[in-house]
C-alpha positions as CSV (number, residue, x, y, z in Angstrom):
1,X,15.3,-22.5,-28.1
2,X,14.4,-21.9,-24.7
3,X,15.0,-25.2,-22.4
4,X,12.0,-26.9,-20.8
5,X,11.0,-26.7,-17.4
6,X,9.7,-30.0,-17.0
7,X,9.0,-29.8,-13.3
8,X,6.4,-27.6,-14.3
9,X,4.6,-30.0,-16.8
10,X,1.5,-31.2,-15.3
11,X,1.0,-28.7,-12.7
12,X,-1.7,-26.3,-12.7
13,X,-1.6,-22.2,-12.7
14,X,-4.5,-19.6,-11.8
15,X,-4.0,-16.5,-13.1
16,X,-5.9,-13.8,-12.1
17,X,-6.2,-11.1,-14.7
18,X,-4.9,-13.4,-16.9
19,X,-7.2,-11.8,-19.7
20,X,-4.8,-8.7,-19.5
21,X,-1.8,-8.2,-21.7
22,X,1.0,-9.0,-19.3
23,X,-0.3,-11.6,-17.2
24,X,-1.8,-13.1,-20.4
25,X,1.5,-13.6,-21.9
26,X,3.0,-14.8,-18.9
27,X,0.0,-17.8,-19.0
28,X,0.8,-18.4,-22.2
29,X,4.5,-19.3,-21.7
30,X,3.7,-21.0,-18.4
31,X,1.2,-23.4,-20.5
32,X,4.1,-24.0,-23.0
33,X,6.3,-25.8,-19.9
34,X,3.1,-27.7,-19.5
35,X,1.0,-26.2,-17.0
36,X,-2.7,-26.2,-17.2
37,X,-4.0,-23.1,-16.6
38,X,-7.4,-21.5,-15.4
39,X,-7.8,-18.5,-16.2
40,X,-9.5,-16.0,-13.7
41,X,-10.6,-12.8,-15.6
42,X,-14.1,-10.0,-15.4
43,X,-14.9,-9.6,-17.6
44,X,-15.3,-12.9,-18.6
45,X,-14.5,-12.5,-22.5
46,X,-11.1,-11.5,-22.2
47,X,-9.9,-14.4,-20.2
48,X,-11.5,-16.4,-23.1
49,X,-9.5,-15.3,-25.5
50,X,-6.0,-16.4,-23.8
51,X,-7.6,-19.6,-22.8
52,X,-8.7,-20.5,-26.4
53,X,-5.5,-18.9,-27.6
54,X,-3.8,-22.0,-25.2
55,X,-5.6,-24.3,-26.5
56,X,-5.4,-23.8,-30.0
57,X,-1.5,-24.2,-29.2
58,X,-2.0,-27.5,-27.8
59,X,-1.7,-26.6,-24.0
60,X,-4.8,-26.9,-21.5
61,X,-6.4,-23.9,-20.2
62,X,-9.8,-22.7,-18.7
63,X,-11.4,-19.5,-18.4
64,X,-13.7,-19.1,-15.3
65,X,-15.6,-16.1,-14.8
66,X,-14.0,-14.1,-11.5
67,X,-14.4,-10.8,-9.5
68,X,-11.2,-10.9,-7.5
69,X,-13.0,-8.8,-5.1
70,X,-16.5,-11.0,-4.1
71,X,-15.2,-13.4,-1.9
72,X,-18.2,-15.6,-2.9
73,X,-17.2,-15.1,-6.3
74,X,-13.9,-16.3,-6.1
75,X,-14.3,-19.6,-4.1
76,X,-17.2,-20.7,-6.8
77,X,-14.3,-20.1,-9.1
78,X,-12.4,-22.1,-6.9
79,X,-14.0,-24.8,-7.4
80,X,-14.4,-24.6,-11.1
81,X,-10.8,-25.0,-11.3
82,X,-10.5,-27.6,-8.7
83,X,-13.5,-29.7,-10.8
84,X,-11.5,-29.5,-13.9
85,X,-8.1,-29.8,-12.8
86,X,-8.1,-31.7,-9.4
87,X,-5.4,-29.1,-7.6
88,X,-3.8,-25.7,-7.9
89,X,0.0,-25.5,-8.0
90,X,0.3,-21.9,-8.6
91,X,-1.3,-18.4,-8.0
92,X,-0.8,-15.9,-10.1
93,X,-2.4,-12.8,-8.7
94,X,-2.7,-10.2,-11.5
95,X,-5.8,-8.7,-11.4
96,X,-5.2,-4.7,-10.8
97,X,-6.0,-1.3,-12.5
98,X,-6.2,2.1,-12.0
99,X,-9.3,4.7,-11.3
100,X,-9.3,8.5,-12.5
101,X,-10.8,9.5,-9.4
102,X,-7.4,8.3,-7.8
103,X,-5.1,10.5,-9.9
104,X,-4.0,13.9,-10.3
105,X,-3.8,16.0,-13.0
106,X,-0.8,17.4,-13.2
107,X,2.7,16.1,-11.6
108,X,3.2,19.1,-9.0
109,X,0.7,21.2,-6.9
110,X,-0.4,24.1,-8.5
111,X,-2.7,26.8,-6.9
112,X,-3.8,27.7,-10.0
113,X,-5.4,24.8,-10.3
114,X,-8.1,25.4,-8.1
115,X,-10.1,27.1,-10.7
116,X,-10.0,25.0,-13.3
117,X,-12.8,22.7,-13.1
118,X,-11.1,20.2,-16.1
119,X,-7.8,19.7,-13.4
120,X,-8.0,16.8,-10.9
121,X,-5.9,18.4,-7.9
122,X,-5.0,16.5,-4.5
123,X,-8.3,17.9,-3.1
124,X,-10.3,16.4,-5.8
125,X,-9.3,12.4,-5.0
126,X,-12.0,10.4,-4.6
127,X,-12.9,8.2,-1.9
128,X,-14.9,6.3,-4.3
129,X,-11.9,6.4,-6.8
130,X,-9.1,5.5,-3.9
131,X,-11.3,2.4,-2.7
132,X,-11.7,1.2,-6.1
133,X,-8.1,0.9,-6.9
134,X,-7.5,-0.6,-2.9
135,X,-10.5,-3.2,-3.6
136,X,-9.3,-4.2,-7.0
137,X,-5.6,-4.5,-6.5
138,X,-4.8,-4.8,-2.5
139,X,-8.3,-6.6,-1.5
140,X,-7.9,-8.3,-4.7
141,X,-4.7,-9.9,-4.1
142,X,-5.8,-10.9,-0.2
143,X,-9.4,-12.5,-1.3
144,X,-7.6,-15.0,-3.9
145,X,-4.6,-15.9,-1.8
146,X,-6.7,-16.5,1.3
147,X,-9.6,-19.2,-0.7
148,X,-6.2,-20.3,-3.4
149,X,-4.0,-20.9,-0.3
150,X,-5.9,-24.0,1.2
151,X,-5.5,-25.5,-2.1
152,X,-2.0,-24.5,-2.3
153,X,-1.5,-25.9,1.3
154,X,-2.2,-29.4,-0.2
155,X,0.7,-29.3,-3.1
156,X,3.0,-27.3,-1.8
157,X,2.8,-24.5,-4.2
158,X,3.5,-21.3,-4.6
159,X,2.3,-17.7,-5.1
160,X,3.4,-14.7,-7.5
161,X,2.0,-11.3,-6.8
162,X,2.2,-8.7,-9.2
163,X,3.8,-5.4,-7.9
164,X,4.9,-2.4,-9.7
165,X,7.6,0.3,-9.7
166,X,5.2,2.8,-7.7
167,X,5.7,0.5,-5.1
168,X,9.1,1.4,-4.2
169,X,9.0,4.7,-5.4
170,X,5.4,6.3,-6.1
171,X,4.7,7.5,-9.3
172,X,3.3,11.0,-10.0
173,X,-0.6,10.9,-10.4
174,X,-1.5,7.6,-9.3
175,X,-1.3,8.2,-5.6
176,X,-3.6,5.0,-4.9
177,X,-2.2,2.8,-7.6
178,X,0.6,3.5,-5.7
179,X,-0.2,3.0,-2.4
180,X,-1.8,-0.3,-3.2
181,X,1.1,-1.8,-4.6
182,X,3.5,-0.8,-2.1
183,X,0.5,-2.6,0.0
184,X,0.9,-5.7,-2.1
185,X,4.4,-5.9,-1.5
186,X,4.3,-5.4,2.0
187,X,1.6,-8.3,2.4
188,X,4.0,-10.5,0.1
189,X,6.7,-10.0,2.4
190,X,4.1,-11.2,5.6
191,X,2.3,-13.8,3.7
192,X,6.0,-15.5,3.2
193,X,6.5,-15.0,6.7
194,X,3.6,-16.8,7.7
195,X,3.5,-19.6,5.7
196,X,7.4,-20.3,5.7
197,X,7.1,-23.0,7.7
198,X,4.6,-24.9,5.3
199,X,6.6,-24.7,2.0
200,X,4.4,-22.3,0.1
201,X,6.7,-19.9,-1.0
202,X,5.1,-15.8,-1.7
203,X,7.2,-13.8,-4.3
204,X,6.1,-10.6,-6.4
205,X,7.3,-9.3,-9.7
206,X,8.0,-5.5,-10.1
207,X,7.0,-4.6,-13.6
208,X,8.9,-1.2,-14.9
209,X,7.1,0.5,-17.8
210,X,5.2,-1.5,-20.1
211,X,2.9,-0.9,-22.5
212,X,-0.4,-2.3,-22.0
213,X,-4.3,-1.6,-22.7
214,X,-4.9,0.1,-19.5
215,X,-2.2,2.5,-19.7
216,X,-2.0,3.1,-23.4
217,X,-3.8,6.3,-23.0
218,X,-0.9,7.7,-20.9
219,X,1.8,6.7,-22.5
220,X,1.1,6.8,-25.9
221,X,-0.6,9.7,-28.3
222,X,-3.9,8.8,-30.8
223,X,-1.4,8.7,-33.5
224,X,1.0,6.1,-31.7
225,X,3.5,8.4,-30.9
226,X,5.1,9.0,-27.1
227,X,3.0,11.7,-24.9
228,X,5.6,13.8,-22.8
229,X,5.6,10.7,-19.9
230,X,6.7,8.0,-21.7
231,X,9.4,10.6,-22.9
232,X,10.3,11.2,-19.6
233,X,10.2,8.0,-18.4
234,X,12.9,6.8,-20.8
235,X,14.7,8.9,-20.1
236,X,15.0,7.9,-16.9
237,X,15.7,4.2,-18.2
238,X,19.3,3.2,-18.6
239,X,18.1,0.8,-21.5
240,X,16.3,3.3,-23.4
241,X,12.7,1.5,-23.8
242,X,9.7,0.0,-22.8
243,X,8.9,-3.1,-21.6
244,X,8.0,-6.2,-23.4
245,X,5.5,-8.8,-22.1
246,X,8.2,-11.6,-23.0
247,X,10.4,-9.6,-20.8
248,X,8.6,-10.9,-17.8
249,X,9.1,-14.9,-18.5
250,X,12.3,-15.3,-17.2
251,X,11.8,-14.6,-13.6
252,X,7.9,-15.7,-14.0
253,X,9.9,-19.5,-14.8
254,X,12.4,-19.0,-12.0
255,X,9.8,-18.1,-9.5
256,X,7.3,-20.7,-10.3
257,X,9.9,-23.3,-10.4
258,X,11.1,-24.9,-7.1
259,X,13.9,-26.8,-8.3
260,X,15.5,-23.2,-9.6
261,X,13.7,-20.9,-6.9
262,X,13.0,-23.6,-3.6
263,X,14.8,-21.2,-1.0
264,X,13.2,-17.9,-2.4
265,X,10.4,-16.4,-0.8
266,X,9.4,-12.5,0.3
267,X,11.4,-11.0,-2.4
268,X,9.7,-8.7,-5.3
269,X,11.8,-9.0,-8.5
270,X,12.1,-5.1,-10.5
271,X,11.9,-6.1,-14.4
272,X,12.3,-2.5,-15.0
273,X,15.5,-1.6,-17.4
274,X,17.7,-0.4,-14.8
275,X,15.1,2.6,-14.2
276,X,15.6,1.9,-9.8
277,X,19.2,1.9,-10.5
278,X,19.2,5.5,-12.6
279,X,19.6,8.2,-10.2
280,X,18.4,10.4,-12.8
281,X,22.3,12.3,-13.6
């Protein structure tokens, strides 16, 4: 069994996006050290589901109703969580997606292409697409941290952003998912800078491929099987598969945890199976 982190009993956790697969585990296993946890989620029903799913397990959780991207929106969630549990301890910002009309096709630039009305080249990226995925993954990580932050000011807490391995190294297709992550890392690096001083501490994790609802379509065929990427993209993974959501709970404990992470800040942690360390021969 797993050992308790009983500095973490008590303490309160907002996840945003916690509805999702990943970040849904990861407020599951934060609730069984005894956090309470409010759970930020649009829609709203998702974020039900992992809160009752707490619950039923005899942990405390809330769902609150929250688009990361209204600013008004997310301080009257704010203060549903503050109502309920008194402080906030812990921000989990994990609210992100993807957009079609921010990815390509096809891997490589092809003229051909150009005549095929069913291909998505470079030249048919969207601005609409591009500021969908900035709004809902960079903007949505800056509006939480900036309303969260004055409660976090209060306890001390912390702040775990959730990057991606696009952010180092940009993924074919998903030239804006990219770019905003590399963008959320960047900004986790200042926002440690600039709070140093006050003992909030701003970390990121750096999921490597996992399987989740929003990019099941891409990785996997209607029959379950592996499309070509996933195929690829083992390959290019020393330990020869995808990602697990429990994968992500030992650093999620370290990082929340100041007695084990108290002089840690401005770092993003790659959970990826050796796939940055591959140099593909």
């Amino acid at each position: 069994m797993k050992p308790k982190h009983t500095n973490l009993e008590g303490k309160v956790a907002v996840v945003t996006g916690g509805g999702g697969v990943l970040c849904g585990s990861m407020a599951r296993e934060l609730a069984k050290h005894g956090m309470k946890i409010a759970i930020l989620n649009y829609p709203k029903e998702f974020g039900d589901k992992t809160a009752e799913d707490i619950n039923n397990a005899g942990g405390e959780a809330i769902s609150v109703f929250c688009d990361v991207t209204k600013p008004d929106i997310v301080n009257q969630a704010k203060d549903e969580v503050v109502e309920a549990f008194g402080q906030v301890d812990l921000l989990i910002n994990g609210a992100g997606g993807n957009h079609p009309g921010g990815q390509t096709t096809n891997e490589m630039y092809d003229e051909a292409d150009l005549d095929n009305e069913d291909i998505r080249t470079f030249f048919d990226l969207s601005l609409e697409g591009f500021n969908h995925v900035f709004n809902l993954n960079l903007m949505g990580t800056l509006i939480p941290s900036q309303v969260f932050t004055k409660e976090l000011l209060k306890t001390k807490g912390s702040i775990i952003n959730m990057s991606s391995m696009s952010a180092p190294s940009p993924m074919t297709k998903v030239p804006a998912y990219s770019a905003a992550k590399a963008g959320i890392e960047n900004f986790t690096q200042w926002m440690a800078v600039h709070f140093g001083e006050t003992g909030i501490r701003v970390n990121a994790i750096a999921p490597g491929f996992f399987l989740t609802e929003q990019n099941r379509d891409l990785l996997t065929n209607e029959d379950g099987s592996y499309t070509p990427r996933t195929t690829k993209i083992l390959s290019q993974t020393p330990m020869n598969r995808l990602g697990k959501p429990e994968d992500l709970h030992g650093v999620l404990l370290w990082l929340a945890d100041e007695d084990y992470s108290g002089f840690v800040t401005g770092i993003s942690v790659p959970i990826d199976g050796g796939f940055m360390a591959f140099s593909g021969v």
